[in-house]
PyMOL commands that place a pseudoatom at each C-alpha (Angstrom):
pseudoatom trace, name=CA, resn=UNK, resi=1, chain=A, elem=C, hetatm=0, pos=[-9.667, -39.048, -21.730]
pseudoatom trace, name=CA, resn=UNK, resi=2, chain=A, elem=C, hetatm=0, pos=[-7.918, -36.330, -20.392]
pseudoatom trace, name=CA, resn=UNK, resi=3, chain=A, elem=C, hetatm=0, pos=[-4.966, -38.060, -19.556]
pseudoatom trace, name=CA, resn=UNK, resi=4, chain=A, elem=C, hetatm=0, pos=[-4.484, -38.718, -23.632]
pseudoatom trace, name=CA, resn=UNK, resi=5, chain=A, elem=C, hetatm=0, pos=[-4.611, -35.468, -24.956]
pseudoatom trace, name=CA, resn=UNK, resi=6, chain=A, elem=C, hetatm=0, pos=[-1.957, -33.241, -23.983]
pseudoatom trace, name=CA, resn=UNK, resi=7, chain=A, elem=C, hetatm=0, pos=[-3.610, -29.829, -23.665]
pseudoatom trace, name=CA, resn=UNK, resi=8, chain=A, elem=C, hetatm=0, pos=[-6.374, -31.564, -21.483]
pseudoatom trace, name=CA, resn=UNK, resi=9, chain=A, elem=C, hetatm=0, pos=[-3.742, -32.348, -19.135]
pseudoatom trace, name=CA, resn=UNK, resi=10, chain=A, elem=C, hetatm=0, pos=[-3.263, -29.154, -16.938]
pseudoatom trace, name=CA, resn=UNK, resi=11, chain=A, elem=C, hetatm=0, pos=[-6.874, -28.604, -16.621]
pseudoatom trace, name=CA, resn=UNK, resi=12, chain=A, elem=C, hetatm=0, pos=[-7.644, -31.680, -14.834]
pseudoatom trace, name=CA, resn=UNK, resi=13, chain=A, elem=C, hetatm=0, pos=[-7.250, -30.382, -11.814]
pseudoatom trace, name=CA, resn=UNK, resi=14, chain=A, elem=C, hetatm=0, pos=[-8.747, -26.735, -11.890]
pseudoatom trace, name=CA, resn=UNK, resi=15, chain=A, elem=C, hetatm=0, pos=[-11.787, -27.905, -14.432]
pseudoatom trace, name=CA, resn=UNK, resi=16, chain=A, elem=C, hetatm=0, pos=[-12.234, -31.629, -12.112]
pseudoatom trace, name=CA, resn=UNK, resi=17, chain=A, elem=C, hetatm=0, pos=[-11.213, -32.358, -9.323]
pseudoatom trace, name=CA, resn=UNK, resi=18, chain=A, elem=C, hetatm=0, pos=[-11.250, -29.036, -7.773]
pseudoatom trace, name=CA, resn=UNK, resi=19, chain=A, elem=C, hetatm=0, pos=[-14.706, -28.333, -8.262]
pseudoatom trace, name=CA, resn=UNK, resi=20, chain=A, elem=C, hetatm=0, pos=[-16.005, -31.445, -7.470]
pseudoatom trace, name=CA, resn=UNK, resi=21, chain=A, elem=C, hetatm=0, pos=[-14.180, -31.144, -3.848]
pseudoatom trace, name=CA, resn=UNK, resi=22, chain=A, elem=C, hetatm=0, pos=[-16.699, -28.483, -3.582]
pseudoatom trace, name=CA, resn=UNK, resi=23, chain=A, elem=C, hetatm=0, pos=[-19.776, -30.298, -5.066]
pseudoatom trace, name=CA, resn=UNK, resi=24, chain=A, elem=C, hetatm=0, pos=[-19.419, -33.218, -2.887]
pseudoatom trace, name=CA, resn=UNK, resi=25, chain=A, elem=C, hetatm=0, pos=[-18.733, -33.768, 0.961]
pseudoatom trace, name=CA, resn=UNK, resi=26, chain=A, elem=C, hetatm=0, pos=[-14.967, -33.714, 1.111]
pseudoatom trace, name=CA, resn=UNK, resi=27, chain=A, elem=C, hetatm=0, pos=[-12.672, -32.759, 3.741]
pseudoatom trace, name=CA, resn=UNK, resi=28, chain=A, elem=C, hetatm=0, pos=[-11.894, -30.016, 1.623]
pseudoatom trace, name=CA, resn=UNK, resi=29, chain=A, elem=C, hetatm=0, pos=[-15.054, -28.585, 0.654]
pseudoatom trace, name=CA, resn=UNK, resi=30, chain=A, elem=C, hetatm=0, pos=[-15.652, -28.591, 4.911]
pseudoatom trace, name=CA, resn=UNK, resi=31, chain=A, elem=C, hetatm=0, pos=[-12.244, -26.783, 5.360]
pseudoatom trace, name=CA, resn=UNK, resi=32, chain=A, elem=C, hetatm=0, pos=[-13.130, -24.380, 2.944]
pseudoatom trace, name=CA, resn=UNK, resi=33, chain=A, elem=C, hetatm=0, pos=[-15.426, -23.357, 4.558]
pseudoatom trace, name=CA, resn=UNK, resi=34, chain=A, elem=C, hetatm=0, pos=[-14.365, -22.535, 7.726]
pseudoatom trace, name=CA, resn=UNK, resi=35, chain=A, elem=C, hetatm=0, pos=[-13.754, -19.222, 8.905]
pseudoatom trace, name=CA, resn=UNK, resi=36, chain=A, elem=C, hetatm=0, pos=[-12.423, -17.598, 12.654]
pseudoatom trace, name=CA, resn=UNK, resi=37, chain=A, elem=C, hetatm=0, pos=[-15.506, -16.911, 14.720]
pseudoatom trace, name=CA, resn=UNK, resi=38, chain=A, elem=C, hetatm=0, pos=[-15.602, -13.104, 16.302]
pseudoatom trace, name=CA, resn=UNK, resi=39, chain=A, elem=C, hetatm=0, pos=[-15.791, -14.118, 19.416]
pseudoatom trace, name=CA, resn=UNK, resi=40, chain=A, elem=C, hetatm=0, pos=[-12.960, -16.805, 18.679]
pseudoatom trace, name=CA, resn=UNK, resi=41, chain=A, elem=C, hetatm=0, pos=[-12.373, -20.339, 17.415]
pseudoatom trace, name=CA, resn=UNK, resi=42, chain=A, elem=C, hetatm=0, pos=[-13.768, -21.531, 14.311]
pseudoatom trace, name=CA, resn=UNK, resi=43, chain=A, elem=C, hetatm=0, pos=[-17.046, -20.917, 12.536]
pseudoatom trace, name=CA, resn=UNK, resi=44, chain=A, elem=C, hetatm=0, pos=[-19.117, -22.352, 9.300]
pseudoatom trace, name=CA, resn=UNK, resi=45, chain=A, elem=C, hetatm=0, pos=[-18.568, -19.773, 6.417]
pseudoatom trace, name=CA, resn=UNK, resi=46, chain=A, elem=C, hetatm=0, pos=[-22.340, -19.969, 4.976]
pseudoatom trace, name=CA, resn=UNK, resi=47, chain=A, elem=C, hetatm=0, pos=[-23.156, -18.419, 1.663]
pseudoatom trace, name=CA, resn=UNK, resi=48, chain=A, elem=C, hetatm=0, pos=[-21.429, -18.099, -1.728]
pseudoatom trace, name=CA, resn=UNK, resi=49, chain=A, elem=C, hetatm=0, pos=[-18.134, -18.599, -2.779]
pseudoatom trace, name=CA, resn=UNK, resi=50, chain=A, elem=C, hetatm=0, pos=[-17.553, -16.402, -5.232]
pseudoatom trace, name=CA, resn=UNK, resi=51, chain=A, elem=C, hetatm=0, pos=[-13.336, -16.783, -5.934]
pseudoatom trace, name=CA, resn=UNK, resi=52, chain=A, elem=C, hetatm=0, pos=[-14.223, -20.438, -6.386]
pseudoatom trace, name=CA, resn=UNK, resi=53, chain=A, elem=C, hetatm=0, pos=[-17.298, -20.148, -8.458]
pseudoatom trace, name=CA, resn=UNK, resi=54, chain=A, elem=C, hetatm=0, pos=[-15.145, -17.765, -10.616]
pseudoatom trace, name=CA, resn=UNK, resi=55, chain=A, elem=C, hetatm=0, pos=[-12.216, -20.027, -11.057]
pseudoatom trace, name=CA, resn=UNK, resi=56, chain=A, elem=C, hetatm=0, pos=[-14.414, -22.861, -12.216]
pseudoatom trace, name=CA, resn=UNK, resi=57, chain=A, elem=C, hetatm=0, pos=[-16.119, -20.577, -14.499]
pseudoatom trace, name=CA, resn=UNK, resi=58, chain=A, elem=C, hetatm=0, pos=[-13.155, -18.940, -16.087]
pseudoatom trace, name=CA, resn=UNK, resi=59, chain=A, elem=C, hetatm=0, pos=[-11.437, -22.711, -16.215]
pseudoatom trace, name=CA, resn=UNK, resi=60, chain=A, elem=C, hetatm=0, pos=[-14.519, -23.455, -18.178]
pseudoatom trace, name=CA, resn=UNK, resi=61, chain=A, elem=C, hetatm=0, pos=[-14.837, -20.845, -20.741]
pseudoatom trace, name=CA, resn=UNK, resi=62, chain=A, elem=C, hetatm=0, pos=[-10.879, -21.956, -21.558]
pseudoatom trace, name=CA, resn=UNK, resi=63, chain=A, elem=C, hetatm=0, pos=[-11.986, -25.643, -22.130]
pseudoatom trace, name=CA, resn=UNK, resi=64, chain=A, elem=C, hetatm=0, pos=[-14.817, -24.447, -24.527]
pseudoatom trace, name=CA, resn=UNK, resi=65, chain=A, elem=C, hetatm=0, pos=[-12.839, -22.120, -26.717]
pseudoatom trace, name=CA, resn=UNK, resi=66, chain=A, elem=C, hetatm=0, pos=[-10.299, -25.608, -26.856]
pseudoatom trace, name=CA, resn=UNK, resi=67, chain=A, elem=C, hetatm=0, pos=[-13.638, -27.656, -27.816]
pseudoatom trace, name=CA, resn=UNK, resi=68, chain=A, elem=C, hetatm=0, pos=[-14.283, -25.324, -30.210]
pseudoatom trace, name=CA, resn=UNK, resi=69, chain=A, elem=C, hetatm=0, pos=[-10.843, -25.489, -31.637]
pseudoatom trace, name=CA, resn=UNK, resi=70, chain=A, elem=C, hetatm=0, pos=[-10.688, -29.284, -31.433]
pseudoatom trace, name=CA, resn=UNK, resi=71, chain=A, elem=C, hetatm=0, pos=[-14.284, -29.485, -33.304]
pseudoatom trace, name=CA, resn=UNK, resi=72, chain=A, elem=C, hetatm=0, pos=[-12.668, -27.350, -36.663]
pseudoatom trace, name=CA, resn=UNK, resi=73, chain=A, elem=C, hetatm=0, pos=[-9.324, -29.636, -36.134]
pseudoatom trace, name=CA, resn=UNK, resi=74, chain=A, elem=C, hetatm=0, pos=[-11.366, -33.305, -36.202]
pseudoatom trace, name=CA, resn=UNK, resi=75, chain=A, elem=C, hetatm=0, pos=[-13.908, -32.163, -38.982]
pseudoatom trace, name=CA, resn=UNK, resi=76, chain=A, elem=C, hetatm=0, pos=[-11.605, -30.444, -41.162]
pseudoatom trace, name=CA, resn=UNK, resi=77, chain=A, elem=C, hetatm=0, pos=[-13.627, -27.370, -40.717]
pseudoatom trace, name=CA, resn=UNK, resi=78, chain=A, elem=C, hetatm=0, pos=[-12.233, -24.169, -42.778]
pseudoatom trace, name=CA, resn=UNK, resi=79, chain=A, elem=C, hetatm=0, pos=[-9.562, -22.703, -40.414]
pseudoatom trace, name=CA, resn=UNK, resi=80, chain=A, elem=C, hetatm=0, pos=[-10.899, -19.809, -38.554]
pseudoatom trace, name=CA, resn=UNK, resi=81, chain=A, elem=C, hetatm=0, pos=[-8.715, -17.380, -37.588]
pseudoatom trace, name=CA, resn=UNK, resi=82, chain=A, elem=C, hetatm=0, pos=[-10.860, -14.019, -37.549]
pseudoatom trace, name=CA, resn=UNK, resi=83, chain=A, elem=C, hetatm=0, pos=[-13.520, -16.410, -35.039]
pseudoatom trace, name=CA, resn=UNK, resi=84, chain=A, elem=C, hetatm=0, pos=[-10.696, -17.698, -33.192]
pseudoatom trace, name=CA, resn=UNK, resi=85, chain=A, elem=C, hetatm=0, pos=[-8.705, -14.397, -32.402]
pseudoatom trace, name=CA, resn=UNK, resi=86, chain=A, elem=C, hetatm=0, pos=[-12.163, -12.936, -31.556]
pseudoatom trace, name=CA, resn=UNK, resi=87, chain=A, elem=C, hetatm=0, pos=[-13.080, -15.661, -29.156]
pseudoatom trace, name=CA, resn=UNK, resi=88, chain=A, elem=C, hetatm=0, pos=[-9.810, -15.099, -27.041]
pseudoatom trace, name=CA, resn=UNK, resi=89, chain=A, elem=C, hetatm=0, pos=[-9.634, -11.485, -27.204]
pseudoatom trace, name=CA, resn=UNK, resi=90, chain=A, elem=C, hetatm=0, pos=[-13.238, -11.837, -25.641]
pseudoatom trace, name=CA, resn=UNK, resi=91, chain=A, elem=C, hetatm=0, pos=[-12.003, -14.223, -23.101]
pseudoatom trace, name=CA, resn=UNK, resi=92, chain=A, elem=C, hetatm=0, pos=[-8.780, -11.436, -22.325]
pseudoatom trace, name=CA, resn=UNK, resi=93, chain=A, elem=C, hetatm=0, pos=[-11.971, -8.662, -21.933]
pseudoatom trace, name=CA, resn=UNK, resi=94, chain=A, elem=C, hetatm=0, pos=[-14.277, -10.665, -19.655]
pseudoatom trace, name=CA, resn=UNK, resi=95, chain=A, elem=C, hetatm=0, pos=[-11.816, -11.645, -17.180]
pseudoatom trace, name=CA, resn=UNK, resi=96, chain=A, elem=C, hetatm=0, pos=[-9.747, -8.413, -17.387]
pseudoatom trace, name=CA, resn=UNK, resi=97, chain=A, elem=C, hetatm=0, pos=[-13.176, -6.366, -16.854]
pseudoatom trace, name=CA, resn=UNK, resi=98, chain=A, elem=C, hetatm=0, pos=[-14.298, -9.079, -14.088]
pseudoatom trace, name=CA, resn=UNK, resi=99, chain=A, elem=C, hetatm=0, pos=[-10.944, -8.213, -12.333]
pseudoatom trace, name=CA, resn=UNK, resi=100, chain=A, elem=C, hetatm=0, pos=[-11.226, -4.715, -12.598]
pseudoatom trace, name=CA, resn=UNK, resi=101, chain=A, elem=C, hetatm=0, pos=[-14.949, -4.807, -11.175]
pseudoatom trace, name=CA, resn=UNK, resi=102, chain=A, elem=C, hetatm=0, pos=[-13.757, -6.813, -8.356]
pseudoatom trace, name=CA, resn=UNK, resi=103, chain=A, elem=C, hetatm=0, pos=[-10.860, -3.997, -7.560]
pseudoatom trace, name=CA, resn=UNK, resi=104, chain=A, elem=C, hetatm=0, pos=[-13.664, -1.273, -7.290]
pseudoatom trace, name=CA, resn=UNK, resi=105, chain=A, elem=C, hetatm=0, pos=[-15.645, -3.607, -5.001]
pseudoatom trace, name=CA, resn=UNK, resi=106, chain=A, elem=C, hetatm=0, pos=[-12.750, -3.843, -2.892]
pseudoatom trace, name=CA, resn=UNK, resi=107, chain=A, elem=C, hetatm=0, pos=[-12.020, -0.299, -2.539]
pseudoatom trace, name=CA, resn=UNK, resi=108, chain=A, elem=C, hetatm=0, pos=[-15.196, 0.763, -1.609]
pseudoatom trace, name=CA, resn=UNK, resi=109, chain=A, elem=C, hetatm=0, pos=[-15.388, -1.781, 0.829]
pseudoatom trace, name=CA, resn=UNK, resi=110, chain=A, elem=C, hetatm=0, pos=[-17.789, -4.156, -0.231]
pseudoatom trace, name=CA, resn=UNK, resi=111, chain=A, elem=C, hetatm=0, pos=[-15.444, -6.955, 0.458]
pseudoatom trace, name=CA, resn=UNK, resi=112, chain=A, elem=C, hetatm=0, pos=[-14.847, -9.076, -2.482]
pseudoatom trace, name=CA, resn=UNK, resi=113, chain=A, elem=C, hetatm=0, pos=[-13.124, -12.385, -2.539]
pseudoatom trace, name=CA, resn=UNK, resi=114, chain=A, elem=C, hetatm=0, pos=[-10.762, -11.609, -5.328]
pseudoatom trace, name=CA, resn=UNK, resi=115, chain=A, elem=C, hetatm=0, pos=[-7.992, -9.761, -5.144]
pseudoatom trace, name=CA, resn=UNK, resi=116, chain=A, elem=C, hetatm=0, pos=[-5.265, -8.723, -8.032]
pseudoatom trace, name=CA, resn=UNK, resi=117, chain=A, elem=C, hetatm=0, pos=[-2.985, -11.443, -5.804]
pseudoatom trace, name=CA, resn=UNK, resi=118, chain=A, elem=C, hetatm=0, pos=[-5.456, -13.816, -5.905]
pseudoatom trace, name=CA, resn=UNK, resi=119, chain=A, elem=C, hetatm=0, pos=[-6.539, -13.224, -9.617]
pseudoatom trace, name=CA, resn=UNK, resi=120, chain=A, elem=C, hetatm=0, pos=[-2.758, -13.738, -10.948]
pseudoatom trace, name=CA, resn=UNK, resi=121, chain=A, elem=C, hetatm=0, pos=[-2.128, -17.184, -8.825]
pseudoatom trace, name=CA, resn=UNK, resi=122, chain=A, elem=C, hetatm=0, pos=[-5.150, -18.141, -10.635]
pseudoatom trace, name=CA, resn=UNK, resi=123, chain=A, elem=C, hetatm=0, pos=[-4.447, -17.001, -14.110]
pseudoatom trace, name=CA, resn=UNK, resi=124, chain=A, elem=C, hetatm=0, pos=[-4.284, -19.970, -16.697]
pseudoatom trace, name=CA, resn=UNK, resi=125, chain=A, elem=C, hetatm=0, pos=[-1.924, -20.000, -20.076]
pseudoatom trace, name=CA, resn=UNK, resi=126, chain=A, elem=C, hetatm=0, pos=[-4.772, -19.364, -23.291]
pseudoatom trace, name=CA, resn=UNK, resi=127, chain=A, elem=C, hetatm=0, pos=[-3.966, -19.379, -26.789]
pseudoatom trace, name=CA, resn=UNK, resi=128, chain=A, elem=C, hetatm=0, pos=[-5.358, -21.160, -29.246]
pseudoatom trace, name=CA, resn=UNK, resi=129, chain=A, elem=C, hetatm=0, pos=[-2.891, -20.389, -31.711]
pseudoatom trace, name=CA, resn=UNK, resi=130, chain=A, elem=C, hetatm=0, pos=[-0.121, -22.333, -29.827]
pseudoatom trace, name=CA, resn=UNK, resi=131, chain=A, elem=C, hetatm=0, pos=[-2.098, -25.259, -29.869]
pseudoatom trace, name=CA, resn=UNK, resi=132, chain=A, elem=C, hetatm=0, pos=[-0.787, -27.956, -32.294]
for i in range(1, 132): cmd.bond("trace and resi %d" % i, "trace and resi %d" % (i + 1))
show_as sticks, trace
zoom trace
């Protein structure tokens, strides 16, 4: 399905078939989780992954505001465009906030995954009023 519509496309891979390398057993999802040992070599990383839980949620609050846009496209629903404009500029705000949160954590040393590096390699294109 995603293969036939267009705006689907680029989110294959951050909204599948990365996060399912991590659900499953996968040479990835093992790699991933490796980290050096202290006393040298290589170690199991146990605990949360919190870059990669937030990627798949921000990847996933993108393909619901689409949804949401495809749902008033196929029905013929009046057009929107207070609810739309609302719904990204919320998106914008949670992330942008989430960043910002992260920063702090960082700087006081409690050693956050995410850094403003990591956060713009990471960064997807939103708009739903590009969409055609």
């Amino acid at each position: 399905m995603a293969k036939k519509v267009p705006w689907l496309q680029k989110y294959l891979v951050p909204g599948y078939y990365i996060p399912m390398s991590y659900a499953h057993a996968t040479v990835h999802s093992m790699l991933a989780r490796w980290e050096q040992a202290p006393q040298g070599g290589i170690q199991f990383a146990a605990g949360p992954q919190p870059k990669q839980a937030d990627d798949s949620l921000k990847t996933a609050h993108i393909l619901i505001l689409y949804i949401i846009r495809e749902q008033y496209k196929h029905f013929k629903l009046e057009d929107c465009a207070e609810f739309r404009q609302r719904a990204e500029a919320d998106y914008k705000e949670i992330w942008e906030r989430h960043l910002l949160a992260n920063e702090r954590c960082e700087m006081q040393g409690a050693g956050s995954n995410l850094n403003s590096e990591a956060w713009e390699s990471t960064q997807w294109e939103f708009s739903l009023h590009e969409r055609k």
